[in-house]
C-alpha positions as CSV (number, residue, x, y, z in Angstrom):
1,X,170.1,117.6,38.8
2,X,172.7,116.1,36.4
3,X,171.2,112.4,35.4
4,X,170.5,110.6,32.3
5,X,167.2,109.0,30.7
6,X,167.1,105.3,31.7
7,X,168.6,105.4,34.9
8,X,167.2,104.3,38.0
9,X,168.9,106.1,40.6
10,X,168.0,109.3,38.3
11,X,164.1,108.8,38.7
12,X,164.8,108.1,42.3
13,X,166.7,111.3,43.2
14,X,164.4,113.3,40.8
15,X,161.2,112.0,42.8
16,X,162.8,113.3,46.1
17,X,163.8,116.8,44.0
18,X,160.1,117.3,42.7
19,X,158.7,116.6,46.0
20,X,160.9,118.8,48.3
21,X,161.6,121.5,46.1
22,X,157.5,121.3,45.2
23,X,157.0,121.7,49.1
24,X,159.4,124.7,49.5
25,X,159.1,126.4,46.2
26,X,162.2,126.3,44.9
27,X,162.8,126.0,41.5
28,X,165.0,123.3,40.2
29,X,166.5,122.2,36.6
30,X,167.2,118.8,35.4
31,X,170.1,118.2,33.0
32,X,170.8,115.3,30.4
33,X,174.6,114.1,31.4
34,X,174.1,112.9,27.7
35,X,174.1,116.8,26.2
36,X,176.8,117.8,28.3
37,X,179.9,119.1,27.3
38,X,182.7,116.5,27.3
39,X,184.9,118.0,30.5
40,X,181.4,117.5,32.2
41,X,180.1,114.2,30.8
42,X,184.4,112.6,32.1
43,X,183.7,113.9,35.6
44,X,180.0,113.0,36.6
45,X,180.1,110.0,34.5
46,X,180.1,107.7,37.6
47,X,179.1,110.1,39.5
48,X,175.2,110.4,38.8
49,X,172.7,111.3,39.9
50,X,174.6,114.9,40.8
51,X,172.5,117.3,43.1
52,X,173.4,121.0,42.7
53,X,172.7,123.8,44.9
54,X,173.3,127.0,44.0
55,X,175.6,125.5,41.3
56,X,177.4,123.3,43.6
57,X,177.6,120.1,43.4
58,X,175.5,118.3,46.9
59,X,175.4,115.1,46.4
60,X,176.2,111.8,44.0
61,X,174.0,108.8,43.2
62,X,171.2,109.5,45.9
63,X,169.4,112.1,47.2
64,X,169.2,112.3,51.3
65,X,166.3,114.2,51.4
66,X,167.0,115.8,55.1
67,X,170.3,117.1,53.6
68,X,168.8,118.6,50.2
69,X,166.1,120.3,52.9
70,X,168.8,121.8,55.1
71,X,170.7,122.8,52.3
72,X,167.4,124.6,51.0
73,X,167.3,126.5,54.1
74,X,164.0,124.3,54.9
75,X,163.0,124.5,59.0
């Protein structure tokens, strides 16, 4: 995930990360938007939340739980 410290909808989609990926056992890495490089601080910048999955991006500003599961490969 691709968010920044202070923001609501980051805590959000990072409590729905911890939990699904906790369930499944999937490793996950959060991100600062903050420490990015420029290129990728101009196109997330209104974009965040970002969910990756296997490096691409899945989804922006909230985290639909049933997609980030299907996307896992989760039953």
């Amino acid at each position: 995930m691709l968010g920044r410290s202070g923001c609501h909808l980051c805590e959000e989609a990072l409590e729905v990360i911890r939990r699904v990926a906790g369930e499944l056992g999937v490793a996950y890495e959060v991100r600062d938007l903050d420490e990015s490089p420029p290129a990728e601080r101009e196109e997330y910048w209104e974009r965040i939340p970002v969910t990756f999955v296997d490096g691409a991006p899945h989804d922006f500003w909230r985290v639909s739980e049933k997609r980030l599961r299907a996307a896992l490969g989760a039953p």
